[in-house]
C-alpha positions as a Markdown table, in Angstrom:
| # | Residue | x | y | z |
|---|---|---|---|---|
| 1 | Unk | 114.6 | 52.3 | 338.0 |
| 2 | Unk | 116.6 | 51.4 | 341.5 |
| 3 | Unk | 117.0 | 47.9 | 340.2 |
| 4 | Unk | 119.0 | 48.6 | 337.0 |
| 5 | Unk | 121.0 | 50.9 | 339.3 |
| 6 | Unk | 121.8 | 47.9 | 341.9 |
| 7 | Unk | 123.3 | 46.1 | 338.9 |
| 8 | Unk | 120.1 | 43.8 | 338.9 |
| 9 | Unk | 119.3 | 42.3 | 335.5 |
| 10 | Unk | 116.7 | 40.8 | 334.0 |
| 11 | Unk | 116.8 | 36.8 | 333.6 |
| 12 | Unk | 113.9 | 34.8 | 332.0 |
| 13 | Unk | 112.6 | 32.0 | 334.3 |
| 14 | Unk | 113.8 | 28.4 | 332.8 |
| 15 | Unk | 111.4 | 26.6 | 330.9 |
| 16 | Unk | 110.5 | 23.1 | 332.7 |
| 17 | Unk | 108.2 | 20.3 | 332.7 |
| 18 | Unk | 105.8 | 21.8 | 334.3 |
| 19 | Unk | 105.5 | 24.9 | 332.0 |
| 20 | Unk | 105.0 | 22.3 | 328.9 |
| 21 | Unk | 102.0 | 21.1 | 330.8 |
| 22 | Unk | 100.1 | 24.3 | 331.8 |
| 23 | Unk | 100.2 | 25.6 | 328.6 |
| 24 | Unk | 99.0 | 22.2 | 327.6 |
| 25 | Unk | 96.3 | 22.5 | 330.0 |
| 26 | Unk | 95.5 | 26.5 | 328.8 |
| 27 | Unk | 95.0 | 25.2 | 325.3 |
| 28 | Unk | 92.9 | 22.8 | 326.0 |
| 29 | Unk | 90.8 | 25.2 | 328.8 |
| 30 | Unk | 90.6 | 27.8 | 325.4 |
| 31 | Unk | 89.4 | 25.1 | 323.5 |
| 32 | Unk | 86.1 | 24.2 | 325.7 |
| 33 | Unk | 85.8 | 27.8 | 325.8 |
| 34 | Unk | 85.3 | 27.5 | 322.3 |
| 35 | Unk | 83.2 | 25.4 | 322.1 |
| 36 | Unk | 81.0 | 26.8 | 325.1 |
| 37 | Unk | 81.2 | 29.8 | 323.5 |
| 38 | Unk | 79.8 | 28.4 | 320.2 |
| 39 | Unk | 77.3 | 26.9 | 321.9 |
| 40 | Unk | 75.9 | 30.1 | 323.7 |
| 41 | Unk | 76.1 | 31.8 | 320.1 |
| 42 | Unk | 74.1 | 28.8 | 318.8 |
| 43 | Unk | 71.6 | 29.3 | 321.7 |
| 44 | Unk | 71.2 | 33.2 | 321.2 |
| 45 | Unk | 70.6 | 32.7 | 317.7 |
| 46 | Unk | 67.7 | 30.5 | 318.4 |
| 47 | Unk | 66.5 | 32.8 | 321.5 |
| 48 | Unk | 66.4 | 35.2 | 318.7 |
| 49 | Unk | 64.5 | 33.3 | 316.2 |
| 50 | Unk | 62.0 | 32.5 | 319.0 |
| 51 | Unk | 61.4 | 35.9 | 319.9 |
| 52 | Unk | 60.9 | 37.0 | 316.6 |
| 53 | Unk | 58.0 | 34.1 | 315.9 |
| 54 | Unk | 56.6 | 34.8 | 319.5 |
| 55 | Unk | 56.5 | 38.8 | 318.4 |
| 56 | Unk | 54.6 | 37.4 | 315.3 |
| 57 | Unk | 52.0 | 35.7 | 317.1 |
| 58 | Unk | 51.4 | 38.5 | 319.5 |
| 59 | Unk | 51.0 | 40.8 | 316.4 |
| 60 | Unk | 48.1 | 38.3 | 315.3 |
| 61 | Unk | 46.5 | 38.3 | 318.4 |
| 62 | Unk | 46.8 | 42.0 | 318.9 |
| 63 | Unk | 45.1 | 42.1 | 315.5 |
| 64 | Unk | 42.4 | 40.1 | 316.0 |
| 65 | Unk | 41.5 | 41.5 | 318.9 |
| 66 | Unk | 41.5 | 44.8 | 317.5 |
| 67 | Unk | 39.0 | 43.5 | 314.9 |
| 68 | Unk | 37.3 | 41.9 | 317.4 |
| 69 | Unk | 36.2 | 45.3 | 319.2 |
| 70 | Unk | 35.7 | 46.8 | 316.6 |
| 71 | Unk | 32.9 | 44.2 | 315.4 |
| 72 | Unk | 31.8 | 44.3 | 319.3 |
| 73 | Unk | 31.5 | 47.9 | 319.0 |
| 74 | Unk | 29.2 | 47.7 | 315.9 |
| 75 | Unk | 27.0 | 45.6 | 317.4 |
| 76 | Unk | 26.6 | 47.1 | 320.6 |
| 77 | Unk | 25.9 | 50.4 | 318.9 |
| 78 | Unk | 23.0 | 48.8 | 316.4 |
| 79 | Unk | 21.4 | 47.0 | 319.9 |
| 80 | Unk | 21.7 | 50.8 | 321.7 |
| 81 | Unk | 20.0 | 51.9 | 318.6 |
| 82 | Unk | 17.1 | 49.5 | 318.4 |
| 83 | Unk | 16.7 | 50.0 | 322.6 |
| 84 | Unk | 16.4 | 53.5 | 321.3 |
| 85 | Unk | 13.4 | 53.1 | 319.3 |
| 86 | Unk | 10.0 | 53.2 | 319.7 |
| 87 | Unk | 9.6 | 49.1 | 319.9 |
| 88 | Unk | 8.5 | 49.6 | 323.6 |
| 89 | Unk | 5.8 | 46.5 | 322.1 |
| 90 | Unk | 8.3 | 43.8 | 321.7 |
| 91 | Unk | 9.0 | 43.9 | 325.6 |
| 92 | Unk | 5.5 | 43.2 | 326.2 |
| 93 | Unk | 4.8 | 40.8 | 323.6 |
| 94 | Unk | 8.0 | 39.1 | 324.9 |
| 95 | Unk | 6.1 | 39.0 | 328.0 |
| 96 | Unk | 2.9 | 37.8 | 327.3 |
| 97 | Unk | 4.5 | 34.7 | 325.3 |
| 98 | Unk | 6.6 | 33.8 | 328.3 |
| 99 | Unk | 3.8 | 33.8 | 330.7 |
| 100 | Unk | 1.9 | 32.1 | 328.0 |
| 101 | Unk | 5.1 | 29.5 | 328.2 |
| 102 | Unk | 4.7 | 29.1 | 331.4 |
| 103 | Unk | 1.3 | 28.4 | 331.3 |
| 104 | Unk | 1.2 | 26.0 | 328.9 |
| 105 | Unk | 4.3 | 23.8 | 330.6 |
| 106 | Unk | 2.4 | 24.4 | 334.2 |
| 107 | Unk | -1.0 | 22.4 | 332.4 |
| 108 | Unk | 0.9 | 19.6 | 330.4 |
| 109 | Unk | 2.9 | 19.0 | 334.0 |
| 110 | Unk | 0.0 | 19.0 | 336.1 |
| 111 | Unk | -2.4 | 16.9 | 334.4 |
| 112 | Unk | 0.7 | 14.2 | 333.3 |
């Protein structure tokens, strides 16, 4: 330490006005800190609570839609089983009544 050597000592800085008002002005600066800080913990618990209900309601969803294939995929099998079958009449009785249909709706229009 070259200082000590030089005969230098320490000696605290006097205390003034002006110290009295900065650490007025730091305790009031840790005080809104505080309170900001609060405030952000008050906030974070809510982003948290909204997460957690948002996570809920995705879970629903995901479940629905889940069940929702599944039902899809049921009846898309049962409709690829009937197409399967030997009902190759329906298609032409399907026919026949919509050409019958038509028909019918071209006479009552003409002779209106």
């Amino acid at each position: 330490m070259r200082r000590a050597r030089d005969g230098y000592h320490y000696q605290p800085i006097p205390r003034t006005v002006t110290d009295d008002v900065v650490e007025h002005e730091n305790n009031m600066m840790a005080e809104e800190l505080s309170g900001k800080i609060t405030t952000l913990k008050h906030m974070s618990i809510e982003i948290g609570n909204e997460v957690r209900y948002q996570d809920k309601l995705l879970r629903g969803l995901d479940d629905d839609a889940d069940r929702s294939s599944g039902f899809l995929a049921k009846t898309m099998g049962r409709v690829l089983r009937i197409g399967k079958g030997n009902h190759n009449y329906y298609i032409f009785y399907l026919f026949l009544f919509s050409i019958f249909v038509f028909f019918l709706l071209y006479i009552v229009l003409k002779f209106r």
